[in-house]
Backbone bond lengths (Angstrom), bond angles and torsions (degrees), N, CA, C in turn:
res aa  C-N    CA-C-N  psi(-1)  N-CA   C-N-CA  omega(-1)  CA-C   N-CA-C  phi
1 X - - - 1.457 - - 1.532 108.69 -
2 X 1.315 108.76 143.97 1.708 100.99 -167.68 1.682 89.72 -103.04
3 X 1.691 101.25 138.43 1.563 117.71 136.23 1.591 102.30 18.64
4 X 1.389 94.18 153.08 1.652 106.49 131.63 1.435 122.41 -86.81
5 X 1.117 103.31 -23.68 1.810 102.21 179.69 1.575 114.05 -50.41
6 X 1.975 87.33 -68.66 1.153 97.67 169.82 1.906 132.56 -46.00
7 X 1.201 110.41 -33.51 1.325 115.85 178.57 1.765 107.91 -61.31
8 X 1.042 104.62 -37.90 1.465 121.37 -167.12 1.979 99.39 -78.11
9 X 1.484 107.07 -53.42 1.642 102.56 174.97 1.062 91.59 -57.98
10 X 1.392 145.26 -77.36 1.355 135.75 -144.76 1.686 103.09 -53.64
11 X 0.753 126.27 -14.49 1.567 112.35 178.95 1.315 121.19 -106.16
12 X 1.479 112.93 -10.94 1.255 102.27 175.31 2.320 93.03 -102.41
13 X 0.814 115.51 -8.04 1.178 117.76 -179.73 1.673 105.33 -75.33
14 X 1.361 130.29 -51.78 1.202 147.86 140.01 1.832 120.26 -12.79
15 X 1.544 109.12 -45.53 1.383 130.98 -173.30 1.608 85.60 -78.72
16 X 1.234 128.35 -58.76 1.442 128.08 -149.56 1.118 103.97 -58.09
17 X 1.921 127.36 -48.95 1.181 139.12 -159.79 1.826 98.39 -91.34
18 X 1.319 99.11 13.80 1.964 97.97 179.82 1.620 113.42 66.75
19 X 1.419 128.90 -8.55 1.503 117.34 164.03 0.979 130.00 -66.46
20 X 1.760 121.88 95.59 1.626 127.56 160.10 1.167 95.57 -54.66
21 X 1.017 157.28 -70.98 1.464 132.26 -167.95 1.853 125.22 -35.48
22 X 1.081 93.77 -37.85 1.821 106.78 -168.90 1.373 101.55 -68.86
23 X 1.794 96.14 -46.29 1.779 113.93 -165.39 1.944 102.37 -38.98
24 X 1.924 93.81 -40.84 1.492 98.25 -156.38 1.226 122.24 -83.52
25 X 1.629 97.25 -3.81 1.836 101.67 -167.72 1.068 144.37 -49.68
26 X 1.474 104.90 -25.36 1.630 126.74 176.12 0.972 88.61 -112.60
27 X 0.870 139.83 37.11 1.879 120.08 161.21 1.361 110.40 -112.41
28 X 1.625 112.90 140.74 1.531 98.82 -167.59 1.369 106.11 -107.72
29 X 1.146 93.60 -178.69 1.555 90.85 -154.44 1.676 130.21 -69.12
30 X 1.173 115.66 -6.62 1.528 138.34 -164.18 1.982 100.45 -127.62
31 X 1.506 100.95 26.11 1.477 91.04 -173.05 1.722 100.31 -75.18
32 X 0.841 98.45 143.43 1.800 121.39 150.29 1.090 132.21 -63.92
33 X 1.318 129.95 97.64 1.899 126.24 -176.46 1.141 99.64 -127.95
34 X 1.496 112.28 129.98 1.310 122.53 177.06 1.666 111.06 -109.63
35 X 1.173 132.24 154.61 1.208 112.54 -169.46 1.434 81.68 -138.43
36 X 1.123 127.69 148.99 1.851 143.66 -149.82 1.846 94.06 -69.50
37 X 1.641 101.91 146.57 1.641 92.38 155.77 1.519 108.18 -74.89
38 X 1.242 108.82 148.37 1.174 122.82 163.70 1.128 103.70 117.73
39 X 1.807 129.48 -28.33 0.904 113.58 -179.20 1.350 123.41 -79.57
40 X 1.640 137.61 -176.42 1.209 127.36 -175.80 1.456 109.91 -60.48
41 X 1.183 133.80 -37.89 1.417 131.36 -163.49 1.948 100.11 -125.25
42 X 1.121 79.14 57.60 1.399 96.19 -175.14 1.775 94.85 -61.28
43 X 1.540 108.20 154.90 1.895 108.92 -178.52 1.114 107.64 145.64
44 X 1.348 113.35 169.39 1.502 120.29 138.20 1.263 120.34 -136.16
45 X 1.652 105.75 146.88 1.704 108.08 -141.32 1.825 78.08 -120.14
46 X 1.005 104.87 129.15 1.795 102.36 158.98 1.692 108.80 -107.29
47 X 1.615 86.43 139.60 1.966 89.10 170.66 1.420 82.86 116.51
48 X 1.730 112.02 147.65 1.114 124.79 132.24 1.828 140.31 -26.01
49 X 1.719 95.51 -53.18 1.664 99.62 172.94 1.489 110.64 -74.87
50 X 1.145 120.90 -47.83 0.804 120.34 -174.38 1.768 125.85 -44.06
51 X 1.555 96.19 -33.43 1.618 99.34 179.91 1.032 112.22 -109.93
52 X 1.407 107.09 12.12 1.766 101.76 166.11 1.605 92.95 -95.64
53 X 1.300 135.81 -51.18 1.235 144.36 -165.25 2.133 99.64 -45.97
54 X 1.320 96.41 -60.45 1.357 117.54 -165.63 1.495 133.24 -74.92
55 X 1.251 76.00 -23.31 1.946 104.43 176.37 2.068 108.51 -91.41
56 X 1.865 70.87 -93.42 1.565 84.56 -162.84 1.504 108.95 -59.67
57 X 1.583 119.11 -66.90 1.521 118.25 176.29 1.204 111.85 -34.75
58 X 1.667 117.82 -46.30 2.144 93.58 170.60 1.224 124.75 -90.13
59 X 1.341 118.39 15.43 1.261 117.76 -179.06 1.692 102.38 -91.39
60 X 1.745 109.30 -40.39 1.378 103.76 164.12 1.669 135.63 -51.83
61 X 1.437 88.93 -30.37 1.819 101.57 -168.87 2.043 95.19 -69.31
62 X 1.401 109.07 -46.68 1.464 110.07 -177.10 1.654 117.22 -90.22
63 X 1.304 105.58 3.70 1.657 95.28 172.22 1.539 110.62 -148.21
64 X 1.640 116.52 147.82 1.422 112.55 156.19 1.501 132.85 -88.75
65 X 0.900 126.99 109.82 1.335 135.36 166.88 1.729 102.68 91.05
66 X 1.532 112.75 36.32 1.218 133.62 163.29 2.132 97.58 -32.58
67 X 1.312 101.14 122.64 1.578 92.21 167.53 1.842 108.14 -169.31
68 X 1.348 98.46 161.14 1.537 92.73 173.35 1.346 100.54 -128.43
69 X 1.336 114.56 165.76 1.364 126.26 -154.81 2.053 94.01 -156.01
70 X 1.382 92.19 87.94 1.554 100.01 168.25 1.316 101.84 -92.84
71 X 2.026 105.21 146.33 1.129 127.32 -167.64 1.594 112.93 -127.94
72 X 1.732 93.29 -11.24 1.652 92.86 176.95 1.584 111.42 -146.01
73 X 0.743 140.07 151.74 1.968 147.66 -163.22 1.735 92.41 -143.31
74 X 1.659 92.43 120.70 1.436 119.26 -179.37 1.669 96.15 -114.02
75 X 1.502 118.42 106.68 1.276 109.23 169.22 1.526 111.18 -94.10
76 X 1.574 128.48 143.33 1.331 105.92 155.36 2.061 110.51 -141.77
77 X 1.125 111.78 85.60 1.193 126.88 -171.07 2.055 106.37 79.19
78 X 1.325 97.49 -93.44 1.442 91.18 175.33 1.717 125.26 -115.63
79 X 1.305 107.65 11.82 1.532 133.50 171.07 1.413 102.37 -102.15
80 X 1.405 100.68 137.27 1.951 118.29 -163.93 1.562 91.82 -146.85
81 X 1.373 107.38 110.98 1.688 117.05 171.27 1.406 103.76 -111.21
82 X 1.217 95.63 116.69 1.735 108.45 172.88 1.737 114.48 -104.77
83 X 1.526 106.29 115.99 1.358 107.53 168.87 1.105 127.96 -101.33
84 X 1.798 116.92 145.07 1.757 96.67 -172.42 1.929 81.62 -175.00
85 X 1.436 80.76 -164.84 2.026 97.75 -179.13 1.718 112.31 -109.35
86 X 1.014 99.83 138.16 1.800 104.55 155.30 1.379 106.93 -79.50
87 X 0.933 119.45 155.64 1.784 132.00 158.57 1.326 101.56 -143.45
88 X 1.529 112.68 179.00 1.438 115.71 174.87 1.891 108.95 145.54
89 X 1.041 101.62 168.41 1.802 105.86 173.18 1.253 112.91 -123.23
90 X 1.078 116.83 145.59 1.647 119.28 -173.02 1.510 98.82 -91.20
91 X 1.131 146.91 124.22 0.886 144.35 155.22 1.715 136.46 -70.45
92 X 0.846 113.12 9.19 1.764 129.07 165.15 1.994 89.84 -91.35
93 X 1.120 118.38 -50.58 1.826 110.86 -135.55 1.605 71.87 -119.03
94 X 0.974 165.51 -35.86 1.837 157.84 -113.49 1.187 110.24 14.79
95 X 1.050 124.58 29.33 1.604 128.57 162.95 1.697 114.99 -46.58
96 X 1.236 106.76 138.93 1.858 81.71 160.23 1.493 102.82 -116.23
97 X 1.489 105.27 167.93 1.346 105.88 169.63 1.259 118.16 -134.18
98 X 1.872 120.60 148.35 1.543 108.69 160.51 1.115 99.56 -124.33
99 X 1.550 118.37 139.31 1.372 120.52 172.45 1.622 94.93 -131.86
100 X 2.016 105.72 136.43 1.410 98.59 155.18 1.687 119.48 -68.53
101 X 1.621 109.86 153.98 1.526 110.99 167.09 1.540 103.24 -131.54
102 X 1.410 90.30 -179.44 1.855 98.39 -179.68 1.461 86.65 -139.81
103 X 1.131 110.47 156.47 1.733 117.08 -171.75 1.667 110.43 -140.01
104 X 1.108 139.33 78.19 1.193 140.53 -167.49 1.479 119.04 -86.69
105 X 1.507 114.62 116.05 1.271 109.28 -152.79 1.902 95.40 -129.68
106 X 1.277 110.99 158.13 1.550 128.74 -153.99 1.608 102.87 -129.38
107 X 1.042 122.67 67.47 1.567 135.27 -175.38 1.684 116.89 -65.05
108 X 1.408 134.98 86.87 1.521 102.52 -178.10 2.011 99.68 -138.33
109 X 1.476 104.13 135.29 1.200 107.52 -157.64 1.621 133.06 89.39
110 X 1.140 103.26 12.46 1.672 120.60 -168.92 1.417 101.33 72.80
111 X 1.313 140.60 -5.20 1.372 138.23 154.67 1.918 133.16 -70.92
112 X 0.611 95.48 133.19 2.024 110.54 -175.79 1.807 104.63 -92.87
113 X 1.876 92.08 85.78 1.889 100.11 -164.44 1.495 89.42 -98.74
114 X 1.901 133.57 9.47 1.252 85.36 178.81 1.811 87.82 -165.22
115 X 1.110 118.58 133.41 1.519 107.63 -176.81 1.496 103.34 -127.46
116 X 1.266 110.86 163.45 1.837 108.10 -174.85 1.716 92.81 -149.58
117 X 1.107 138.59 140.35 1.536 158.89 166.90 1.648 110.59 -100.41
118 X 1.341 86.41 129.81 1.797 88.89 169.60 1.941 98.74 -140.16
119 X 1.039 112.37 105.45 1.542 118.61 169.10 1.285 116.81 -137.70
120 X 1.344 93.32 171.96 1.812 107.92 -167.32 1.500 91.29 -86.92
121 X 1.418 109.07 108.41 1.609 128.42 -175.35 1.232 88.18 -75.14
122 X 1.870 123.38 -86.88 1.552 103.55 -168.80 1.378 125.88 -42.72
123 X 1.188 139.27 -9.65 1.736 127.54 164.82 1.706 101.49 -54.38
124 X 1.546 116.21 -57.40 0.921 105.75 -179.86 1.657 148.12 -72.01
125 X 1.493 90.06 -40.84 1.420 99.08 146.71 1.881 132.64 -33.44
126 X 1.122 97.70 -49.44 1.529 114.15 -179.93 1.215 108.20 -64.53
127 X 1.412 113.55 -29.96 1.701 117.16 171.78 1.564 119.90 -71.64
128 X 1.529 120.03 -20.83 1.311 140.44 -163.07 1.641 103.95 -95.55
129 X 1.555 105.15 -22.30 2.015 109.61 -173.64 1.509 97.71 -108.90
């Protein structure tokens, strides 16, 4: 059974090479992702489909080369905080944007049951007007 670390690299390692499939592997199936108020897809989506539907698939439809780029991994038993940047282009406005995020993630069973976002929404927003 892998880490939480590991559960957590593997998914953002997964993101780099563009596999939604990989992204989801450890994720179980009833996970919880909340994505910040303020941000565009502000919520929390439970389920696998649900956060592929709600997340990533609209994050593709409204941005190019939508991506995050973590630079630091906070382990603490079964909580894994990953810090790093958004970038990306809005595709309505061609804005680009970088926003730092923090990604707080809830690992138990070698599975990823619960993720929470905290970013600077108006950076992104501002990219969207």
């Amino acid at each position: 059974m892998k880490s939480p670390r590991e559960v957590i690299e593997s998914h953002y390692a997964a993101g780099e090479q563009g596999d939604l499939p990989g992204m989801f592997a450890d994720f179980a199936p009833d996970i919880v992702w909340t994505e910040a108020d303020g941000f565009p897809l502000a919520g929390t989506y439970v389920g696998t489909d649900a956060v592929r539907e709600n997340v990533f698939v609209a994050l593709a439809k409204e941005w190019d080369g939508w991506a995050v780029a973590i630079d630091h991994l906070v382990v603490d038993g079964e909580t894994v905080v990953g810090l790093g940047t958004y970038t990306g282009t809005n595709k309505a406005t061609g804005k680009p944007v970088s926003a730092r995020v923090a990604h707080i993630w809830r690992v138990e069973g070698g599975r990823a049951v619960r993720f929470e976002q905290i970013t600077d929404t108006a950076q992104v927003l501002d990219g969207m007007r």
